[in-house]
DOPA-730282 format. One record per residue: residue in one letter; residue number from 1; x, y, z of N, C-alpha, C in turn. Coordinates in Angstrom, 1 decimal. Atoms other than C-alpha are relative to their C-alpha. Layout:
['A',NUM,[X,Y,Z],[X,Y,Z],[X,Y,Z]]
...
// end
This chain:
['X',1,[-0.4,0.4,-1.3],[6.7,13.9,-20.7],[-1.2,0.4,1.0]]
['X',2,[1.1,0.0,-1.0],[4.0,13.5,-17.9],[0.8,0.9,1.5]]
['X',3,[0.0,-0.6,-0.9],[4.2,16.1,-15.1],[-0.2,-0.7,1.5]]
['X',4,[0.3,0.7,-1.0],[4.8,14.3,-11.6],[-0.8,1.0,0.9]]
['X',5,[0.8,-0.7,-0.9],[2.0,15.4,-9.3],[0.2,-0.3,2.0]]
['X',6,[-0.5,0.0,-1.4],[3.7,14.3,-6.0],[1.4,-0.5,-0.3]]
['X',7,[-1.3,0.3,-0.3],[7.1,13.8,-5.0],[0.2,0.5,1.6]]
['X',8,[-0.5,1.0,0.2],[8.4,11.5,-3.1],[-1.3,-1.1,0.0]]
['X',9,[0.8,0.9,0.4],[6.6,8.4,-3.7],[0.0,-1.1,1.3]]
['X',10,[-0.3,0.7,-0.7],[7.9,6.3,-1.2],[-0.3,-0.1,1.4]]
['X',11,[0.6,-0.3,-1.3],[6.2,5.6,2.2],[1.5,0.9,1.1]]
['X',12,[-1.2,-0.4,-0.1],[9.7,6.0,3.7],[0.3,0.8,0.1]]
['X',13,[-0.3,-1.5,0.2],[10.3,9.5,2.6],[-1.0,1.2,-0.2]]
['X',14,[0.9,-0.6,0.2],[7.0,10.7,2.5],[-0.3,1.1,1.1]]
['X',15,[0.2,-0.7,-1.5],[6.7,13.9,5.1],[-1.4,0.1,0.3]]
['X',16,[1.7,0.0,-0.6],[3.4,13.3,7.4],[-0.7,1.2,-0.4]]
['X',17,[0.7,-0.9,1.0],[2.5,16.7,6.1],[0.1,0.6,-1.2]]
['X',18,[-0.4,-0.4,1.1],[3.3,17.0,2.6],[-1.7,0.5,-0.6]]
['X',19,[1.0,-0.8,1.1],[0.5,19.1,0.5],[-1.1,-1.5,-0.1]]
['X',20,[0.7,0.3,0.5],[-0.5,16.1,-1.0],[-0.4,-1.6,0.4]]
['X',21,[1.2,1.0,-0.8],[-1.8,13.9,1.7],[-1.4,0.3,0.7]]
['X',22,[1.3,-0.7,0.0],[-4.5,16.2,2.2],[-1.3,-0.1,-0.4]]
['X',23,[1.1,0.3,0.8],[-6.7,14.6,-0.4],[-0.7,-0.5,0.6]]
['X',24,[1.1,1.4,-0.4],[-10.1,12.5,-0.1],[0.5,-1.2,0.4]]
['X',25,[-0.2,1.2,0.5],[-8.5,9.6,-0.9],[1.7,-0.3,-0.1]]
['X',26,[-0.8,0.0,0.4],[-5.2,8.2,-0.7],[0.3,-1.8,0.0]]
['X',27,[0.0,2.0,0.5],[-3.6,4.5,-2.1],[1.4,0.2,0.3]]
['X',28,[-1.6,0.0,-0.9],[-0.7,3.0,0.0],[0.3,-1.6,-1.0]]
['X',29,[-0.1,1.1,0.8],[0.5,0.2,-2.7],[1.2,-0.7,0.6]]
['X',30,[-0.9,0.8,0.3],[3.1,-2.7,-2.7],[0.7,0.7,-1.1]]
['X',31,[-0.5,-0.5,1.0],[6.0,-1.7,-4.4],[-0.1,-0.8,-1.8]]
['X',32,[0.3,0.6,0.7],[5.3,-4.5,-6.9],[-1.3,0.0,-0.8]]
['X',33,[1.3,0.1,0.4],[1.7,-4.1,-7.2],[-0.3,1.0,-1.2]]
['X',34,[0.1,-0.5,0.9],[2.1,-1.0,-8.9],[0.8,-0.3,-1.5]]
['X',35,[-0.7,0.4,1.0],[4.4,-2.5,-11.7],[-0.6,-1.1,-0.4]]
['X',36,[1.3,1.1,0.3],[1.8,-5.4,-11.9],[-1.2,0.5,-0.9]]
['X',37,[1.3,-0.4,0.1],[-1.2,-3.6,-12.4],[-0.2,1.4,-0.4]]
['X',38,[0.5,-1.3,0.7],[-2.1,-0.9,-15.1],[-0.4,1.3,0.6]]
['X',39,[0.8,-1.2,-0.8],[-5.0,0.6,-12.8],[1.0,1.0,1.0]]
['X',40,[-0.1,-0.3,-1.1],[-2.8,1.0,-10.2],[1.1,1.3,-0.5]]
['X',41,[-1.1,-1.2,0.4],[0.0,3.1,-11.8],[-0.4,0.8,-1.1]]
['X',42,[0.9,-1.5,0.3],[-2.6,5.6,-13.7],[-0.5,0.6,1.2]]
['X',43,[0.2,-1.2,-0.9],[-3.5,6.5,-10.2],[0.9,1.1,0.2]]
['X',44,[-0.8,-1.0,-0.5],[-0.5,8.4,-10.0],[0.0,1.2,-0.8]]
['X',45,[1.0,-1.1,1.2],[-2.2,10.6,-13.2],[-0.6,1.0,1.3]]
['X',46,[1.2,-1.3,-0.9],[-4.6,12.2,-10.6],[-0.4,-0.2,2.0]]
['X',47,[0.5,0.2,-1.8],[-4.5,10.9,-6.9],[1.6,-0.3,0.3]]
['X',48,[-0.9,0.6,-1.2],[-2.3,10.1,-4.0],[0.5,-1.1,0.4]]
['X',49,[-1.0,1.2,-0.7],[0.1,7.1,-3.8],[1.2,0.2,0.0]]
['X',50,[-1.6,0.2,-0.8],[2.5,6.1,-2.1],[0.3,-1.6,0.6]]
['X',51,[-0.4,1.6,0.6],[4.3,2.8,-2.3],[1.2,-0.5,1.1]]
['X',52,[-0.6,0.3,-1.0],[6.4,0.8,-0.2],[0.2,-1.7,0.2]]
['X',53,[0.9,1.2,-0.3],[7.4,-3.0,0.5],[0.5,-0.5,1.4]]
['X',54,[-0.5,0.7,-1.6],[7.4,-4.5,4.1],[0.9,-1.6,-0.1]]
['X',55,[-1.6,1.6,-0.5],[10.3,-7.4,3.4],[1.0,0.5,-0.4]]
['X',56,[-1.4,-0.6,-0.1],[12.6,-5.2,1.9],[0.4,1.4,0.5]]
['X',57,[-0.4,-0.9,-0.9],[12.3,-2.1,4.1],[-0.5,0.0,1.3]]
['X',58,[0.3,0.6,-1.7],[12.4,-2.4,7.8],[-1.3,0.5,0.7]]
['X',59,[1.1,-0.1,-0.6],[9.3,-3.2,9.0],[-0.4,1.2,1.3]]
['X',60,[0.4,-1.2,-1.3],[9.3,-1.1,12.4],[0.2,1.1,-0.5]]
['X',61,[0.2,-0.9,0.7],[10.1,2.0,10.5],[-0.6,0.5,-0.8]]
['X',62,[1.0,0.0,0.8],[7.6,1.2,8.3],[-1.3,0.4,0.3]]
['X',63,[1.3,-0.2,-0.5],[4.9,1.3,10.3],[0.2,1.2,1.3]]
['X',64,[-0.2,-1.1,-0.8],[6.0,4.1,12.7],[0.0,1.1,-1.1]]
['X',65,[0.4,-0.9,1.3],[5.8,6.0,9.1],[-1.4,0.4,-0.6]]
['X',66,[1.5,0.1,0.0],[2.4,4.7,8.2],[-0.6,0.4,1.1]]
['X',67,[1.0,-0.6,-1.2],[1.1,5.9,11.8],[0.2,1.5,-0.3]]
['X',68,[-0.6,-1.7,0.6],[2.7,9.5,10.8],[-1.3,0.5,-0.7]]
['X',69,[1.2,-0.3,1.1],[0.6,9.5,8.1],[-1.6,-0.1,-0.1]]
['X',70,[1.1,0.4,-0.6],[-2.2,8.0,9.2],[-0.6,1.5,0.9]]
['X',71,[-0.3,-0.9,-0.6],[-1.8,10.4,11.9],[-0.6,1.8,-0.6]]
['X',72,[-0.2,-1.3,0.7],[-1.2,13.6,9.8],[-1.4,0.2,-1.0]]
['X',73,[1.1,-0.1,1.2],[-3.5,13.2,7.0],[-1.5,0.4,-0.2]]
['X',74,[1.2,-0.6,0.2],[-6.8,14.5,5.8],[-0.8,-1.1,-0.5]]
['X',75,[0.4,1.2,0.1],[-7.7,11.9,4.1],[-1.3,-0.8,0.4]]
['X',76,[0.9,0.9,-0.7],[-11.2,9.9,4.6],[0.1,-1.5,-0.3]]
['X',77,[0.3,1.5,0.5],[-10.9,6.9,2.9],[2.0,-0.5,-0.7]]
['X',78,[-1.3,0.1,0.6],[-7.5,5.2,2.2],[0.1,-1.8,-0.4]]
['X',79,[0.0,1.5,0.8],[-6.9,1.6,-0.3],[1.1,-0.3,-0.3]]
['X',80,[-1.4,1.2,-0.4],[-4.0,-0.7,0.1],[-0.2,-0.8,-0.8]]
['X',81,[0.1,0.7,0.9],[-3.2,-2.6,-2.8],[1.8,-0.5,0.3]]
['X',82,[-1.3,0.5,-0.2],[-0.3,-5.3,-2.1],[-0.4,-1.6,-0.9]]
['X',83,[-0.5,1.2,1.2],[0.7,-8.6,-4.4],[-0.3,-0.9,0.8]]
['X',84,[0.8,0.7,-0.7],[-0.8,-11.8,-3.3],[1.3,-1.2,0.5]]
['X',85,[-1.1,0.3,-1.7],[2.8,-12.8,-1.2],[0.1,0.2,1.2]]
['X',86,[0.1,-0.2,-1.1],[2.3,-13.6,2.0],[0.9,1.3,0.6]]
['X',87,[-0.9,-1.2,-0.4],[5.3,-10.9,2.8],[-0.7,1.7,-0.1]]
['X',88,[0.5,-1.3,0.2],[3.1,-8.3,1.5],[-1.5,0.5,1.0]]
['X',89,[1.2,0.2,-1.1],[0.0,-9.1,4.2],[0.4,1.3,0.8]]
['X',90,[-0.6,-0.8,-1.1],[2.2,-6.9,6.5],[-0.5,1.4,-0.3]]
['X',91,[0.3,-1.3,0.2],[1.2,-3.7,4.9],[-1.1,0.3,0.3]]
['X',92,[1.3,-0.7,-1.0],[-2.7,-4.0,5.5],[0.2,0.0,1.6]]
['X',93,[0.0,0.1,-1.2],[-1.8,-5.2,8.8],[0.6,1.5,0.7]]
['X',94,[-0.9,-1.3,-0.2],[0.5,-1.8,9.3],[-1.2,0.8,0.0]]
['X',95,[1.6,-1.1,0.0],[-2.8,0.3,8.2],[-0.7,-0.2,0.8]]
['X',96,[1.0,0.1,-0.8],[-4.9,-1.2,10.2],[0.3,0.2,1.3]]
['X',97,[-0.7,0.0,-1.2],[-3.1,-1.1,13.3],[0.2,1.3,0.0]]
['X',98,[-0.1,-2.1,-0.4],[-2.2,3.0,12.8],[-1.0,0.4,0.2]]
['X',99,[1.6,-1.3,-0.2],[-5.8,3.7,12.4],[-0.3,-0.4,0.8]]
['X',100,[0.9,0.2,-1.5],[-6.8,1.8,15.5],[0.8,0.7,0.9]]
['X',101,[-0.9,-0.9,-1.1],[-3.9,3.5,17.6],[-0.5,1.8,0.1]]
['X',102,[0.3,-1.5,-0.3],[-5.4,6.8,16.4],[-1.4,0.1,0.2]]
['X',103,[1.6,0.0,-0.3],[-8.9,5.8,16.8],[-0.7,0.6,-1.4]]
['X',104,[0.5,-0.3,1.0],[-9.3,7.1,13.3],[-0.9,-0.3,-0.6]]
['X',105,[1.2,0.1,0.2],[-12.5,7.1,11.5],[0.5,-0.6,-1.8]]
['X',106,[0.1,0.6,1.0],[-10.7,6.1,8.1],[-0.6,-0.8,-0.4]]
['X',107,[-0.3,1.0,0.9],[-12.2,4.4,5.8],[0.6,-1.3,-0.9]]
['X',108,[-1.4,1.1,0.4],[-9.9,1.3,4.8],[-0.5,-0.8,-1.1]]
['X',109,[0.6,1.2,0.7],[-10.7,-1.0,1.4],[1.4,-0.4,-0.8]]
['X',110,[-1.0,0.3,0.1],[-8.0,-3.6,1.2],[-0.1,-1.1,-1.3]]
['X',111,[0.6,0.4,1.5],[-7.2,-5.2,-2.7],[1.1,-1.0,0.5]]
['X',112,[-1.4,0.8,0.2],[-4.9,-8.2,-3.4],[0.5,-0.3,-1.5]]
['X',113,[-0.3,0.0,1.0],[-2.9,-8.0,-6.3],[0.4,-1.4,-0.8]]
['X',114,[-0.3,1.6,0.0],[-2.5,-11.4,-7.8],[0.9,0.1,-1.3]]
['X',115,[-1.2,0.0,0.9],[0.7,-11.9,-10.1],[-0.8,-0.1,-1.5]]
['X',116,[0.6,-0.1,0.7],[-1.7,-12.3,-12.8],[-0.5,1.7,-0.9]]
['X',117,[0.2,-1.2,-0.4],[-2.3,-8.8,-12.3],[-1.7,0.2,-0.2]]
['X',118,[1.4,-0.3,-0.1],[-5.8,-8.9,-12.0],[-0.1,-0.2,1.7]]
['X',119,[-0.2,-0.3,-1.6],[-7.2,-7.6,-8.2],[-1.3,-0.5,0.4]]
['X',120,[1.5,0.5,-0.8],[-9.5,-8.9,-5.8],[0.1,0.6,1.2]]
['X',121,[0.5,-0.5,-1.2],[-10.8,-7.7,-3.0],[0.8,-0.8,1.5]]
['X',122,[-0.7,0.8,-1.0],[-8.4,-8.3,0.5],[-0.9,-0.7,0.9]]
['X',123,[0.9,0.8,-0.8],[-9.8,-11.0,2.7],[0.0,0.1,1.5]]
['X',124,[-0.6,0.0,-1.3],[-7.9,-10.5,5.8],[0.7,-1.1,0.3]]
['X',125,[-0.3,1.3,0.0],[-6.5,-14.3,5.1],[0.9,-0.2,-1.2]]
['X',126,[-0.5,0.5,0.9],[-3.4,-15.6,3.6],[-0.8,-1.5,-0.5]]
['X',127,[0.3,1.5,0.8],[-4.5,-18.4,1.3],[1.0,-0.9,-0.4]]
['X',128,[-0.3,1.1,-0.1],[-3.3,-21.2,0.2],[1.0,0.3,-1.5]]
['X',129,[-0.7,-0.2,1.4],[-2.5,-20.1,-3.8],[0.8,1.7,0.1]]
['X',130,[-1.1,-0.9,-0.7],[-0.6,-17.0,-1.7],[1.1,-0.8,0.4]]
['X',131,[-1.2,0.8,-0.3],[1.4,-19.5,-0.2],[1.3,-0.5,-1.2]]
['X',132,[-0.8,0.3,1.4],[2.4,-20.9,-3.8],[0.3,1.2,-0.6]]
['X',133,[-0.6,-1.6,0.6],[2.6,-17.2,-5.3],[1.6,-0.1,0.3]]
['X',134,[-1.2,0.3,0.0],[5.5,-17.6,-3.3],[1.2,-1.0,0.0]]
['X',135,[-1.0,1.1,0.4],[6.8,-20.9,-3.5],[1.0,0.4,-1.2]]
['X',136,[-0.7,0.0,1.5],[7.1,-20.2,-7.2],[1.2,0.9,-0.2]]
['X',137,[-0.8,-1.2,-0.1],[9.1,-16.8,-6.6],[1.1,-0.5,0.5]]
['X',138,[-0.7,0.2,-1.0],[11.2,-18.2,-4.3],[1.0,-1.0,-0.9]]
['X',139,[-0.5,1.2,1.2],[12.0,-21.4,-7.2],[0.4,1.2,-1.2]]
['X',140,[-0.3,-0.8,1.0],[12.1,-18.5,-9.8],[-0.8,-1.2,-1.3]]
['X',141,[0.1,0.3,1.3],[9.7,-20.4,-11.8],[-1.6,1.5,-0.1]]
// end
């Protein structure tokens, strides 16, 4: 059995000063992304995430949490990995928006997780095969 190295996981319940947002580096995922994507759920082996998704928990809470943290944190560099559904856009948008309110010097590098589970680099632009990601979800095919 693997020893959890943070608790709680969840942006949500995460306290702006917990121990272990203190690090270099911390990764703010889609709750999906990490159940998608291998890499992303070996971070929780040796780094800092914390997970979260903006359509099924209320957005303004969400990001009055993410500012917390943003806020609080030590942190220089922080990576946002969300699923390539438009609904999940909201969460770079959330990051990027706390660090400009705090004038923070973060570092930000935003990923998109594509149901495939292979990651690309975020564009700042829903696309077009985002748009269908969700059609398909939406049809359940």
């Amino acid at each position: 059995m693997q020893e959890v190295k943070q608790w709680p996981v969840k942006i949500m319940l995460v306290h702006p000063k917990a121990p272990f947002l203190k690090k270099e580096r911390i990764v703010i995922a889609a709750d999906c992304a990490v159940l998608i994507n291998q890499e992303i759920r070996d971070k929780f082996e040796d780094e800092t995430v914390i997970i979260g998704c903006p359509m099924l928990e209320d957005p303004k809470r969400m990001f009055e949490r993410i500012k917390m943290l943003v806020s609080e944190t030590d942190a220089r560099k922080l990576e946002i990995y969300t699923m390539e559904v438009p609904c999940c856009h909201a969460l770079h948008l959330m990051v990027e928006k706390a660090k400009e309110e705090f004038n923070r010097g973060l570092d930000t590098e935003g990923f998109i997780v594509r149901v495939s589970g292979n990651v690309q680099p975020y564009s700042g632009k829903i696309d077009e095969s985002m748009m269908e990601a969700e059609r398909k979800a939406h049809r359940g095919h």
